[in-house]
N, C-alpha and C positions, 0 to 999 in steps of 0.2 A: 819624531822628526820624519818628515817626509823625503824620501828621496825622488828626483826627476830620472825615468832612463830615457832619453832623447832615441827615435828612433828615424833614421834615414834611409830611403827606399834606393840607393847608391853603393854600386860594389868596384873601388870602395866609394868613399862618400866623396864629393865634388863639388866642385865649384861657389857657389853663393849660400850654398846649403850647408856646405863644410865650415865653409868660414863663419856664416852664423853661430852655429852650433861651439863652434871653436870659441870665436870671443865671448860665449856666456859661462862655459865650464869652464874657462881661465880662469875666473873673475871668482867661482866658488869653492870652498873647501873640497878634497875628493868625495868626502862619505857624503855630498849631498846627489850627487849625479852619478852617470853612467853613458854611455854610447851603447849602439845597436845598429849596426846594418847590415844588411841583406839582399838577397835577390828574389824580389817578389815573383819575377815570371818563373819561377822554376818551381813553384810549391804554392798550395793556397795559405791554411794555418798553419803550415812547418815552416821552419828557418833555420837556418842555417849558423852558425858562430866558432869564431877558432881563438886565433892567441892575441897578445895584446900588442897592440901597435904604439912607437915613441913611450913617450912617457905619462901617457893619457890611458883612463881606463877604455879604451875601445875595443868592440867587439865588430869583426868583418866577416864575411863573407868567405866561403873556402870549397873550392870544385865538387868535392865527396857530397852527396848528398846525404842529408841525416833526419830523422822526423819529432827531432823537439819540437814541443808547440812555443811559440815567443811565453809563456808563463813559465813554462818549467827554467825556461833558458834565464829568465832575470829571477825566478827566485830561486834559482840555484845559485845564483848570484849574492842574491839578498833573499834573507829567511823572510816566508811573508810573517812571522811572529817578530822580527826585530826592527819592523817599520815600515810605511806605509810605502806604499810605489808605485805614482803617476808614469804614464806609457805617454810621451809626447812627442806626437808624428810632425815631421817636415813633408811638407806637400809642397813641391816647386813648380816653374812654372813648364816644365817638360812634363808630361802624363807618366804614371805609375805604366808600367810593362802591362800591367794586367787590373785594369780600375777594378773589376770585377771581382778578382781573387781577392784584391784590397778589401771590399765591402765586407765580403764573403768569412776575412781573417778577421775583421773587427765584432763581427755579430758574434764570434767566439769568445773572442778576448772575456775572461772576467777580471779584467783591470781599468781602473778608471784610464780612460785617454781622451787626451787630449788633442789637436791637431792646427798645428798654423800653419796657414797658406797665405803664400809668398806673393802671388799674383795675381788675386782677381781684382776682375774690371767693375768700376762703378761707371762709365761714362757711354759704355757698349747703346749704340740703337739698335739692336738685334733684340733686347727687351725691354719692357717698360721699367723696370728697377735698376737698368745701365748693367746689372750681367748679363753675360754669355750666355747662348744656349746651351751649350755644352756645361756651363758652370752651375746653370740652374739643374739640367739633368743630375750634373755630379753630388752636386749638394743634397739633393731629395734623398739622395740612395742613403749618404754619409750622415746626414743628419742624425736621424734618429739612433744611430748606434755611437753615438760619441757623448761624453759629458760637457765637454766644451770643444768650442774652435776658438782659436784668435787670428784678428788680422792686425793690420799695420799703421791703418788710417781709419777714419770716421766716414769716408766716404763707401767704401766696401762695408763697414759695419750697416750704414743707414740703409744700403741695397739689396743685403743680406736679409736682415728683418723685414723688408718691405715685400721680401718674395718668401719669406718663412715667418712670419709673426706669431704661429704658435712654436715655434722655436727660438726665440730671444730669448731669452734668459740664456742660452747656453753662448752666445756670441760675444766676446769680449775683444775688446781696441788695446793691444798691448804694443806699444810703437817699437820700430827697428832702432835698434841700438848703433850708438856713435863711437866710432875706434877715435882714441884720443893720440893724436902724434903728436906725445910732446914735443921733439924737438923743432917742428917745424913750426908748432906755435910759438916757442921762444924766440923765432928768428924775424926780424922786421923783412917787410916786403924785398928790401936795398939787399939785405943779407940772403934770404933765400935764393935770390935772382943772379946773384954772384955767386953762389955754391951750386946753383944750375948750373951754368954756364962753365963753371971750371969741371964740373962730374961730365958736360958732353964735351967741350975741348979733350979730355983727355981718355976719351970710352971708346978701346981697340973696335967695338963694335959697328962704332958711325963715319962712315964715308965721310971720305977729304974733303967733297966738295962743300956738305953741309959746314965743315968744320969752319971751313973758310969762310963760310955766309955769315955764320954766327960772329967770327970773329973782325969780317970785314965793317959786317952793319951794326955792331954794338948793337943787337938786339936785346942783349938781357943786361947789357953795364949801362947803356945810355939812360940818366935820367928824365930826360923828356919824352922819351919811347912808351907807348899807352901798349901793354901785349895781353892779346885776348887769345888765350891757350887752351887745349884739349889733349890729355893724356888715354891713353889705354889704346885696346886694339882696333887695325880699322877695320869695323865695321861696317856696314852699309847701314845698318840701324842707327846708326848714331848722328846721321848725317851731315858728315864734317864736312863735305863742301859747302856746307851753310855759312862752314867759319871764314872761308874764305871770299865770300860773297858779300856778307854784311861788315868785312873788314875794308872793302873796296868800298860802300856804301859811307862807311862811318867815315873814313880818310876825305871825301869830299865836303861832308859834314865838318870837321870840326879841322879844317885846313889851316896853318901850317904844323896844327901837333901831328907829329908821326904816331899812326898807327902798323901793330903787325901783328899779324894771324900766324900762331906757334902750336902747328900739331904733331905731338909726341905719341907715337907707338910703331907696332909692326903688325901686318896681317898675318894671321892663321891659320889660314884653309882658304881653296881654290876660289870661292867670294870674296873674301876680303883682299885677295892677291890682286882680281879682276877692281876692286874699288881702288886698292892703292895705285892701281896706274892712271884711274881717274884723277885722283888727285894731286900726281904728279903732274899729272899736263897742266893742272890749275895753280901749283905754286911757279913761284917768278926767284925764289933764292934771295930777293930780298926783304919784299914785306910781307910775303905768302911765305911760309917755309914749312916742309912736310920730314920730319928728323924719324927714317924708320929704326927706331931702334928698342928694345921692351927694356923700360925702367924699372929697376928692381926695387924691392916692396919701401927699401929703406930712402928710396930719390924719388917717389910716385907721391909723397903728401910734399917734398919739398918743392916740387915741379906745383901743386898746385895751390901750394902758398905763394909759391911767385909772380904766378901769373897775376896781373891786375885784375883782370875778370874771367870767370872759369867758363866756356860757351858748353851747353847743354841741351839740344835739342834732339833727343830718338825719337822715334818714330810710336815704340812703344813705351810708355809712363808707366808701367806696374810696379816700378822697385825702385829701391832709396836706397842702393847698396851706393854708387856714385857719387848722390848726394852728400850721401853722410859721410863717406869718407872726406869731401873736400870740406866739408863741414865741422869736420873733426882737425883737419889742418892748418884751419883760421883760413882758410878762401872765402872769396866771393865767388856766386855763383848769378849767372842770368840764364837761367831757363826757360822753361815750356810748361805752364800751366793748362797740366794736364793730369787726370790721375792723379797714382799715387806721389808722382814726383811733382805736379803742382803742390798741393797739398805741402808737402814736406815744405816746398819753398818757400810757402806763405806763411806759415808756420817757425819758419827760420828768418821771418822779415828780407829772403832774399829777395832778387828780380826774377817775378814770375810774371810772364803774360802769356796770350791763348794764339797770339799772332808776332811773326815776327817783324813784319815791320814795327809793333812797338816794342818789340822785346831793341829792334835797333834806336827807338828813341829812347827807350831807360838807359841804355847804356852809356849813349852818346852825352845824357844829363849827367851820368857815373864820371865821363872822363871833363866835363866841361867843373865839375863840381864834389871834388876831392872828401871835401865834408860828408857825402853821401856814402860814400865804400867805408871810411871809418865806422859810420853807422850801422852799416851792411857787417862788417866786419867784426864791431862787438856784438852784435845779435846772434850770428855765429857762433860766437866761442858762448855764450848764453845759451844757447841751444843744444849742445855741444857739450857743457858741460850737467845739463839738464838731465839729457839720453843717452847718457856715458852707457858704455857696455857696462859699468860696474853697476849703476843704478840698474840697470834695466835686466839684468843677472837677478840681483834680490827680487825684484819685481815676480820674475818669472819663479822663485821660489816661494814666494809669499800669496800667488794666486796657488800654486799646487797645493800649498797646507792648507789652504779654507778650500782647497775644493776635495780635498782627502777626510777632511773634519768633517763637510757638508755631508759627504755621503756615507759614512762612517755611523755621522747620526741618525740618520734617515731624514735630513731636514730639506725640506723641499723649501728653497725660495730662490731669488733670482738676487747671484752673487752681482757687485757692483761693476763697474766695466772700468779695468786697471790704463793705466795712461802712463804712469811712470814717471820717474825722476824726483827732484825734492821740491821742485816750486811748484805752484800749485798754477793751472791749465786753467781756461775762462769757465767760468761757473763750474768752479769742483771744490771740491772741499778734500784736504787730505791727499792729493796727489790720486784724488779716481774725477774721472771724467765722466757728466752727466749727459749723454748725448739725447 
């Protein structure tokens, strides 16, 4: 049996990388995994590890400097006589402290590693293959000392090869997995939108006035009310005054159905504070409304089960964490066909287009033509149920065992390129994708 020990450059581990990381070890028994994180800028091959955190085998990061190399430290862990042990790095979309100690610790490593990154760019004109320069630089160095990478989409796979071709074989399409909320799936649109609405009428956290909007305009009881909604933090990157723009657009469009633009969150640092007063001068309390308030993890899939359409336009497309969450909660989504969150769209039979004014004419067909979001909406849970984090868990244990066996035996060939889930992907055979 092969064990994974997932390793994260985060002390402790954070954000989209944590949660990764998190819903795949749920999803598997303990003796096939492990955690590792550290602080790479404080040491090139040494790392650092202490005790274990909650009730997950984690290993963090602890002040005391110490000079285990990361081998000693996981097979002290695990005898390397009692089974095999893939090293599989998180590479996000922030730079490692020290790229260079990075390379530097890997040309040591004698353990197979593995490495996925989160967010490279296929679409970049800074090179002919659509990455980065910086990304092209990184990859040179990385390359050669790795057994494999995976990414998320086929569009970073195809620009990857295209600027490394005697390094394909090692590049594998392992898609980002979908967090399953059941209960938001079990609730019909009518139902979600009324358990919104009673969780922020009654949330010490949100101002009277919005209470009163909500409650005045039957925004989320009214049946004939069309709400095109945005959850999470404001950001400038996500640029939610878009929602309130193409809601003015669409209300002239498709007059007398009421439209209303519902942005859900709070800002978190000195930009997003400086955008939330943007955005306050742009809502009206009736059919703009900006609710700052941060939804906790348990009202965040049922906020975007309710919404009728999920608006999605940042600035940057490298990640499907968003996606997939509203993907995972039976939403509709009309985004930005771009990157990696085009891709996912299209792939989800959402609404993805490259420009918004059509992203505002699909929508506007969305609200004129009911039968269309049902459609949208079982494709979703299709997709969804496809890239469940539990499929996509095994997934990730079943590339480490053939590539633990591969090297094991000394068999030099080029392993298949994993896609995941149990239905089978266009032209693939067995759930791998032939790109």
């Amino acid at each position: 049996m092969t064990r994974i020990c997932f390793v994260a450059p985060f002390r402790p581990i954070t954000q989209s990388v944590a949660e990764y990381t998190s819903f795949i070890t749920r999803e598997l028994p303990p003796a096939r995994w492990s955690v590792l994180s550290f602080d790479p800028s404080t040491c090139g091959a040494s790392f650092i590890a202490s005790h274990r955190l909650m009730k997950h085998d984690v290993w963090h990061s602890v002040p005391e400097r110490t000079y285990d190399t990361i081998s000693s430290i996981v097979y002290r862990l695990e005898p390397a006589e009692s089974q095999n042990v893939v090293l599989w790095f998180q590479h996000p979309s922030c730079p490692w402290p020290n790229e260079r100690q990075f390379v530097e610790m890997l040309k040591c490593l004698d353990i197979p590693k593995v490495i996925t990154f989160h967010s490279l760019h296929f679409q970049s004109a800074e090179t002919p293959m659509g990455l980065r320069k910086d990304e092209v630089a990184l990859l040179e160095e990385l390359l050669p000392h790795m057994e494999a990478m995976t990414v998320f989409n086929r569009g970073v796979y195809r620009a990857v090869i295209s600027a490394f071709p005697e390094h394909r074989q090692k590049v594998r399409v392992l898609k980002h997995g979908v967090p399953i909320h059941t209960e938001s799936l079990g609730l019909s649109r009518k139902e979600a939108k009324e358990k919104l609405h009673d969780f922020l009428l009654h949330e010490p956290d949100l101002d009277q006035q919005s209470k009163k909007a909500l409650h005045d305009q039957r925004v989320l009881l009214d049946p004939d009310t069309f709400v095109i909604g945005e959850t999470g933090f404001l950001s400038p990157m996500k640029q939610s005054d878009r929602l309130f723009l193409i809601r003015d657009i669409l209300q002239r469009m498709t007059h007398p159905r009421k439209i209303v633009a519902l942005r859900i969150g709070a800002p978190r640092d000195a930009d997003q504070m400086s955008f939330a007063d943007t955005l306050r001068l742009q809502q009206d309390q009736k059919a703009k409304l900006l609710l700052e308030i941060y939804l906790p993890d348990d009202m965040l899939p049922i906020a975007e089960r309710a919404f009728d359409v999920n608006f999605c336009w940042p600035v940057e497309c490298t990640g499907s964490r968003t996606i997939t969450h509203i993907l995972g909660a039976g939403g509709i989504i009309a985004g930005r066909d771009m990157e990696e969150t085009g891709e996912t769209l299209r792939e989800s039979k959402a609404i993805a287009q490259k420009e918004l004014g059509l992203l505002v004419a699909s929508i506007r067909q969305l609200i004129l033509n009911p039968e269309i979001g049902d459609r949208i909406e079982s494709n979703a849970r299709e997709y969804a149920a496809r890239f469940s984090w539990e499929n996509q868990a095994h997934e990730h244990c079943a590339f480490a065992e053939e590539l633990a066996q591969m090297l094991e035996t000394g068999t030099d060939r080029t392993l298949p390129i994993r896609y995941g889930g149990p239905a089978k992907p266009p032209s693939s055979r067995g759930g791998l994708l032939r790109v």
